[in-house]
C-alpha positions in Angstrom: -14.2 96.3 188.7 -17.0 94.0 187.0 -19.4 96.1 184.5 -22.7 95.9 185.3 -23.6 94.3 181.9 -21.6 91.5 182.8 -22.8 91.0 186.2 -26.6 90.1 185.4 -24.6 87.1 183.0 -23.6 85.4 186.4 -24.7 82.7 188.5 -25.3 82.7 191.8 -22.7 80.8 192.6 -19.8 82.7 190.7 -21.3 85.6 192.8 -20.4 84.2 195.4 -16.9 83.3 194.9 -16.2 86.3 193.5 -17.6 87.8 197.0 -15.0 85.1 198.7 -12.6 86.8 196.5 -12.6 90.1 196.9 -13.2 91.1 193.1 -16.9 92.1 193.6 -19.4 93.1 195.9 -23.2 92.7 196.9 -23.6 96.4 196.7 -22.0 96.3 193.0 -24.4 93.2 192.2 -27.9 94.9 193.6 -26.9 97.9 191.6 -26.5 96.4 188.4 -29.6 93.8 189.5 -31.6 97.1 189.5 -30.4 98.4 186.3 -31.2 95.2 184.7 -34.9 94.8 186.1 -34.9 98.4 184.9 -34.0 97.5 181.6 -35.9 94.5 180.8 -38.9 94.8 182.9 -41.0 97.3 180.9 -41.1 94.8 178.4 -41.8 91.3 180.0 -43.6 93.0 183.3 -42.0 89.7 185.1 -41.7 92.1 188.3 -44.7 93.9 189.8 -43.5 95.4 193.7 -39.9 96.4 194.1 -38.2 97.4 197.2 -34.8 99.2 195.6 -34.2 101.1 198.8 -34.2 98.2 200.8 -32.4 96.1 198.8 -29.4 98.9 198.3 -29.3 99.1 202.4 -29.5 94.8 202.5 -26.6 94.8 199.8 -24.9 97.2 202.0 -24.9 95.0 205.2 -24.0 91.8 203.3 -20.9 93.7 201.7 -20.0 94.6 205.4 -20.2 91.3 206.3 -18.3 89.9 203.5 -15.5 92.2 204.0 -15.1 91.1 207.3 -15.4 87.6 206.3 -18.6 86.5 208.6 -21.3 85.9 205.4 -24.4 84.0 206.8 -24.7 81.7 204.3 -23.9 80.8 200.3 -26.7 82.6 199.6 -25.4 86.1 201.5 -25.4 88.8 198.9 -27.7 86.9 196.3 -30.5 88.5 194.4 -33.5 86.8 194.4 -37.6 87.8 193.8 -39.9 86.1 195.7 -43.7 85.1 193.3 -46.6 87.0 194.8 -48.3 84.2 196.6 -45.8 83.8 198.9 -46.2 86.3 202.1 -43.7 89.2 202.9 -44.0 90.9 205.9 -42.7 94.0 204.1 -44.4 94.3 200.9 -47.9 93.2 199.9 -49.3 89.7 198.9 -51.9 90.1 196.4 -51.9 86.9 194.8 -52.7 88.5 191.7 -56.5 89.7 192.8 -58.3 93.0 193.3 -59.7 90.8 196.4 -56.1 91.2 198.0 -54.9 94.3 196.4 -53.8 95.9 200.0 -53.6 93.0 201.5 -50.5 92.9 203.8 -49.0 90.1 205.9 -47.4 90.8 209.6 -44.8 88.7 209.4 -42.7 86.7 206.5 -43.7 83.3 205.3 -41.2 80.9 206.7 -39.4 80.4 203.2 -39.2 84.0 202.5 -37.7 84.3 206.7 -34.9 81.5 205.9 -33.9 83.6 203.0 -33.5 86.5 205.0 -31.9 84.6 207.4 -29.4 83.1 204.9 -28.3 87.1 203.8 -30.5 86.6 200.3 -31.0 90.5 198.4 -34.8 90.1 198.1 -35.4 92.7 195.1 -39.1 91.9 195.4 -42.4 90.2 194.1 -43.3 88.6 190.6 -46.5 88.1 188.6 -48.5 85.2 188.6 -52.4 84.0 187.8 -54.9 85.2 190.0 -55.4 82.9 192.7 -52.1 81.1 191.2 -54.7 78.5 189.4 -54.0 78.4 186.2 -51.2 77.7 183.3 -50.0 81.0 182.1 -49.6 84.4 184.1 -51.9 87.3 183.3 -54.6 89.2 186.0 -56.7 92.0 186.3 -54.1 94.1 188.5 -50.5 93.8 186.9 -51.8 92.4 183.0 -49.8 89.9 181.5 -46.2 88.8 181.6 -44.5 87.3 178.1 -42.0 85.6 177.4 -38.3 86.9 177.2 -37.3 84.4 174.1 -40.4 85.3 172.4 -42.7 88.5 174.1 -45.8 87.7 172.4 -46.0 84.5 174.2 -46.7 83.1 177.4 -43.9 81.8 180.1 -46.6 79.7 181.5 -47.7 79.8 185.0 -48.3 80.3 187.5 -44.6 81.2 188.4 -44.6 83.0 185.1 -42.7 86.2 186.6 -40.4 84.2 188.6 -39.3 82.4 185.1 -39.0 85.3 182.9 -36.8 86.9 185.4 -34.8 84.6 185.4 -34.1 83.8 182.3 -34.2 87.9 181.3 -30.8 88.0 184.1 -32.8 90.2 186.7 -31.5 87.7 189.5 -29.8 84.1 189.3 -32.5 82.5 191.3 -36.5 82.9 192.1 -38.6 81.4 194.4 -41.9 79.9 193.4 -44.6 77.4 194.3 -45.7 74.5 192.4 -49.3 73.1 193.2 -49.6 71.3 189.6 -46.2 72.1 187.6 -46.1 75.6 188.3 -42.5 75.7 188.9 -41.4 72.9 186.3 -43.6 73.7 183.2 -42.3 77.5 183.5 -38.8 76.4 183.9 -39.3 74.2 180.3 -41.1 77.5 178.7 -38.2 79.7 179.8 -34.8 77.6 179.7 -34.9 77.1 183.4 -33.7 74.8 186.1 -36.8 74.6 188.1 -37.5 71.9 191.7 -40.6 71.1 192.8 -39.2 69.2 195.8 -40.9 66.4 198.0 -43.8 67.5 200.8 -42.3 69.2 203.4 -39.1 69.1 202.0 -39.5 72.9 203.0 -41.0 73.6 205.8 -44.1 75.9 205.0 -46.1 78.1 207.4 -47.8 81.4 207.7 -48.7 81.4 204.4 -52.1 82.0 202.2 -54.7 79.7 202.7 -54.2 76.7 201.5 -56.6 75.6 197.8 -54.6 72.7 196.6 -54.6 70.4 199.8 -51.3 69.6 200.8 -50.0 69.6 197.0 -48.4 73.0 196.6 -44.8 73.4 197.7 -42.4 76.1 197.5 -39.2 75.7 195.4 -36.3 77.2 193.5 -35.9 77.8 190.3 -32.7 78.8 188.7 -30.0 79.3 185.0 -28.2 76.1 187.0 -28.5 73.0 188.9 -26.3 74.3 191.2 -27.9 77.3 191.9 -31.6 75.8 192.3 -29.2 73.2 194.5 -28.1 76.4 196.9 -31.5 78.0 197.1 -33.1 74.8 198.2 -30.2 74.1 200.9 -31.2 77.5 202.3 -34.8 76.9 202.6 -35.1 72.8 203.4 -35.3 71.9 206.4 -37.6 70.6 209.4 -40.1 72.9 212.0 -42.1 71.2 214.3 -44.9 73.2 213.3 -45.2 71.7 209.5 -45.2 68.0 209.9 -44.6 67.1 206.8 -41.2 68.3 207.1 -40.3 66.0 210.0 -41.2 63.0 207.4 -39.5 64.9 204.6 -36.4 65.1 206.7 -36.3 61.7 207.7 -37.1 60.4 204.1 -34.1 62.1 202.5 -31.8 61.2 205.9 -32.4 57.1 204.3 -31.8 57.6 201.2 -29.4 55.9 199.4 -28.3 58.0 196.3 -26.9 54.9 193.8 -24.3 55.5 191.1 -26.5 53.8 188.3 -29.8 55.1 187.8 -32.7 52.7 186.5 -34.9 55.1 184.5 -37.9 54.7 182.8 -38.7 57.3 179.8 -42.4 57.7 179.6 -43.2 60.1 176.3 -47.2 60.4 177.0 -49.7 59.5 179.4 -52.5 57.8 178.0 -51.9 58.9 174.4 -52.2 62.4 175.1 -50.7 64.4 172.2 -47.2 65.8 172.6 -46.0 68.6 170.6 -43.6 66.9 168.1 -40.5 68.8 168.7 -40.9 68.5 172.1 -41.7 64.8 171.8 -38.4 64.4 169.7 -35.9 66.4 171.5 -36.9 65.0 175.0 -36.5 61.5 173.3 -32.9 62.4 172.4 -31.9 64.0 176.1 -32.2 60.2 176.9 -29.2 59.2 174.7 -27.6 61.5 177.5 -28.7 60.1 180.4 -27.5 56.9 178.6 -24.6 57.7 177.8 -24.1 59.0 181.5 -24.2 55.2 182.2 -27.8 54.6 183.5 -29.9 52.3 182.9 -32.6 53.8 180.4 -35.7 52.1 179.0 -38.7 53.7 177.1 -42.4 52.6 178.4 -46.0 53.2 179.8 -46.2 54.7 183.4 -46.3 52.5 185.8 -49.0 53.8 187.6 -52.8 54.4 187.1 -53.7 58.0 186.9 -57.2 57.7 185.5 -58.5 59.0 188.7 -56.3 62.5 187.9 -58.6 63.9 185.2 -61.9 64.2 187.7 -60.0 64.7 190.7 -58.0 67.8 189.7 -60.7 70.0 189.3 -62.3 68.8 192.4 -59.5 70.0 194.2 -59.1 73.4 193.3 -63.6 73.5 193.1 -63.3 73.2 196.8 -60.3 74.9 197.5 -61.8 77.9 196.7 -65.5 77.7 198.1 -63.4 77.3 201.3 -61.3 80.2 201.0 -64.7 82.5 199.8 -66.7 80.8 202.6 -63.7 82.1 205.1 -62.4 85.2 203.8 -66.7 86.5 202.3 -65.0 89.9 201.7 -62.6 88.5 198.8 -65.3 86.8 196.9 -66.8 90.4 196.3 -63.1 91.6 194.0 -62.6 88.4 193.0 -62.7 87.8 189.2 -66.4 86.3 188.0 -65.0 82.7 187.1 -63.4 82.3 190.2 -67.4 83.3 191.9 -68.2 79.9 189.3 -65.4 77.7 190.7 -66.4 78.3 194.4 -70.0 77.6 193.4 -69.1 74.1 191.5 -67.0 73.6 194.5 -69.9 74.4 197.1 -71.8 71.4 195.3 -69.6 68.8 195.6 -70.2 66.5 198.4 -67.9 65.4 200.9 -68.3 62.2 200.1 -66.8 62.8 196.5 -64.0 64.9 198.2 -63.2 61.9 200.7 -62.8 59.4 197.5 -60.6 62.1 196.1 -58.8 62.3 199.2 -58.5 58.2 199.0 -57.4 58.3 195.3 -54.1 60.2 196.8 -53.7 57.9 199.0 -53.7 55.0 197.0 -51.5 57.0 194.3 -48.9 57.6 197.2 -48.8 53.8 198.2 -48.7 52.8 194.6 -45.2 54.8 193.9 -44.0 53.1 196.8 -44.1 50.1 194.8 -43.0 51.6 191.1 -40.1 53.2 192.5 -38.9 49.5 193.7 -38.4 48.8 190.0 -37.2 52.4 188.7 -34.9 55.1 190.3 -36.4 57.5 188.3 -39.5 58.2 186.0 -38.5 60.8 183.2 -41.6 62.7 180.8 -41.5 65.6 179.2 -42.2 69.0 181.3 -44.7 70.5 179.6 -46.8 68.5 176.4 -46.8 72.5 174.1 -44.3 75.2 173.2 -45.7 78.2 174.3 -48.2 80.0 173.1 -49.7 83.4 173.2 -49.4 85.2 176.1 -53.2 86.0 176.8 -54.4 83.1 175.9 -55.4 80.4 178.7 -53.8 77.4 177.7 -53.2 76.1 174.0 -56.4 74.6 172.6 -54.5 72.4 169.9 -51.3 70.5 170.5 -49.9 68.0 167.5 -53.0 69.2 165.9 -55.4 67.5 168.8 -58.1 69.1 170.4 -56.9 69.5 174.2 -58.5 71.2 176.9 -57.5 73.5 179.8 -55.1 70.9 180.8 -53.6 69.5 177.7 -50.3 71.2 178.1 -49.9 70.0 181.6 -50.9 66.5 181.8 -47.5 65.1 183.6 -46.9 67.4 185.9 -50.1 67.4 188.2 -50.1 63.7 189.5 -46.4 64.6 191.0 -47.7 66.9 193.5 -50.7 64.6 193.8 -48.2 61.8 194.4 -46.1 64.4 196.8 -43.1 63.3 194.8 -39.7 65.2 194.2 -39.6 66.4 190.6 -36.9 68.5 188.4 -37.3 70.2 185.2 -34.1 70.8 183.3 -33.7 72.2 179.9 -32.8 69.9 176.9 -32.2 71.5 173.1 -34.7 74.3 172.2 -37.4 73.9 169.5 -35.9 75.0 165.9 -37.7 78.0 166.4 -35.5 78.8 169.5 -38.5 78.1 172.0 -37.0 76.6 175.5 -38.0 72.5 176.0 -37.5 70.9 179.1 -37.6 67.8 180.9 -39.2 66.1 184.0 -37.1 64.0 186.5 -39.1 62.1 188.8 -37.7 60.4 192.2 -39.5 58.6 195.0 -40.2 60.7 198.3 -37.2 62.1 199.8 -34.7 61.7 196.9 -34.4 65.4 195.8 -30.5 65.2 196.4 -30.5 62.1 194.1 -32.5 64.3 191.4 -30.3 67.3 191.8 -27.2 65.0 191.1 -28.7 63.4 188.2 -29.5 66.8 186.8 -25.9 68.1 187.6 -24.6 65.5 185.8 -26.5 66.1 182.6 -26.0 69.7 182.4 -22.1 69.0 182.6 -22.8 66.7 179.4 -25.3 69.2 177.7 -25.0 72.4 179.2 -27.7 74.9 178.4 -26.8 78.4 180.8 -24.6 79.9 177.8 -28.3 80.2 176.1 -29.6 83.7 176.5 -32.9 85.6 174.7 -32.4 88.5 172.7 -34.1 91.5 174.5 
């Protein structure tokens, strides 16, 4: 019989086989998932809605159904938490706000119903930002989540719980959104594997409304590549209803994944300041990648992202004067600078929303074009080690003065771009903070990212590295 200190240690995918084998079950695994979140939890408050009952009866069936060798999927027997944003027909949404403190969907959001689907142990929901708008991962209802390698800082946001689960051993895998780095910049913070994969990759629907456009996606994040890989063959997929993911589909379907990569290191945009450890150790992680046999160069982007540092804000301005202007009863619980955000957003014009809108556009075309001359685009995940946990973003990086978006300057024009991106961890910060990179592929090539990242964990494996809790 496995101990339940050893089962938290494994990945998703030796679960598995040791289901196929006989030597463990589901009902073993959500028991000592439990004991785990039990244990940890207090401490980071990664986790803020459980459903323990449901999970023991969910463990049960799949345990049934391994025994009589009929699992549904890879994923069959898997624990997984699902961030707060994302609806569950069986547990509320509150998207970290008083204004949706009872709120409660009817039905699962179609990621969280493929999950279900595919046998997956939901063990239930994880912090985040209010609203899911912002770098690190504190709110009026459920306080602030920290950091497992270091709990007086932040795991970033806004799939800060997700991360910090993760990485504490709670489950293998998490499912988060990313509508500006959300999934990747946690994954650096936390020693994660983390996908943000192309539009419609998965298909979304029956969700929250919508405050970043089309730029938000749902993705896995993971201790592995092959585990994020798993988690995102259960969820991908086409619906007729999210058309995105018929041009998603259809992308990845032509894509040709090539042996030897062209890729282009890109260390800052524009001169924005880079944490020097950071800077340094992402540099190195391309002597892997080089040593993999790719082609790797070291340059400017090749792309124009002026447009991002106006646009950004616009975005989200507008996103929410639309949600407040549908749903008048949330504006009332809402936090007071989210009231300020709808109101900047209420005064832009449409005009200045339509040239945003055109700005995309032209950014989407334009990557068209780089992606001819590169395979990939490499940066680093996030520009700052963590920092405190209650605190916004880092005001200084390389001792810079940066603003609310210093930290997270490459990640934002990917989901702008509607690009396939994944974070991967590369050696930690002599302090023992987590550092990560950012692989970038043109649309459709999330198979070609999850290879390359494969392959560099097998030359510089990270998953034996565990925090100290």
């Amino acid at each position: 019989m496995t101990e339940p200190s050893e089962i938290w240690h494994l990945s998703a995918a030796e679960l598995s086989r040791r289901y196929r084998q006989g030597t463990l079950t589901p009902a073993e695994t959500a028991r000592a998932c439990l004991q785990r979140l039990d244990a940890v939890n207090p401490r980071l408050n990664a986790v803020i809605a459980r459903r323990d009952e449901a999970v023991l009866r969910d463990a049960q069936a799949s345990a049934e159904r391994h025994a009589a060798g009929r699992p549904l999927s890879a994923l069959d027997g898997i624990p997984v938490s699902i961030k707060d944003n994302i609806q569950t027909g069986d547990q509320p949404t509150t998207w970290g706000s008083p204004a949706l403190k009872d709120h409660r969907s009817d039905a699962d959001e179609m990621p969280v119903a493929r999950l279900r689907e595919a046998g997956a142990l939901i063990i239930g929901k994880t912090n985040l930002p209010e609203f899911a708008l912002e770098g690190y991962t504190d709110n009026p209802l459920f306080g602030a989540t920290v950091n497992p390698w270091n709990t007086a800082l932040t795991p970033g946001g806004s799939s800060g719980g997700a991360v910090a689960s993760v990485a504490a051993g709670v489950t293998p895998i998490a499912l988060g959104t990313d509508g500006g780095g959300s999934i990747r910049r946690p994954a650096s913070h936390c020693g994660l594997v983390g996908l943000k994969p192309s539009i419609g990759s998965i298909a979304r629907g029956g969700g929250l409304p919508s405050l970043l456009l089309d730029l938000e996606v749902v993705g896995p994040l993971a201790r592995t590549v092959a585990d994020a890989r798993a988690l995102f063959e259960a969820l991908r997929g086409p619906r007729a209803s999210d058309r995105s993911s018929l041009s998603a589909a259809e992308a990845s379907r032509q894509m040709a994944r090539r042996k030897t990569l062209r890729v282009l290191y890109v260390p800052t945009l524009d001169g924005a300041p880079v944490d020097p450890e950071i800077a340094d150790h992402c540099r190195r992680a391309m002597d892997v990648l080089g040593g993999l046999g790719h082609d790797v160069a070291e340059g400017a982007m090749p792309l124009d992202l002026t447009f991002m540092s106006q646009a950004w804000p616009i975005i989200g301005q507008v996103g929410v004067a639309r949600m407040f202007e549908r749903f008048p009863q949330w504006r009332a619980q809402a936090s007071k600078k989210y009231h300020d955000l709808a109101e900047q957003g209420a005064r832009q014009s449409a005009a200045r929303l339509w040239s945003v809108l055109e700005d995309i556009e032209t950014l989407r075309r334009d990557c068209v074009r780089a992606f001819e001359q590169y395979d990939v685009l490499v940066t680093p995940a996030a520009a700052a080690l963590p920092w405190p946990a209650r605190e916004a973003y880092p005001p200084v990086i390389d001792g810079r003065e940066v603003g609310p978006r210093g930290h997270a300057v490459f990640t934002g024009w990917v989901n702008a771009a509607g690009l396939p991106a994944l974070a991967v961890p590369v050696a930690p910060s002599a302090g023992g903070l987590p550092i990560g990179i950012q692989m970038i592929g043109r649309f459709g090539a999330d198979d070609q990212l999850l290879d390359l990242g494969e392959a560099y964990e097998a030359a510089a494996p990270w998953a034996h590295r565990w925090p100290d809790l």
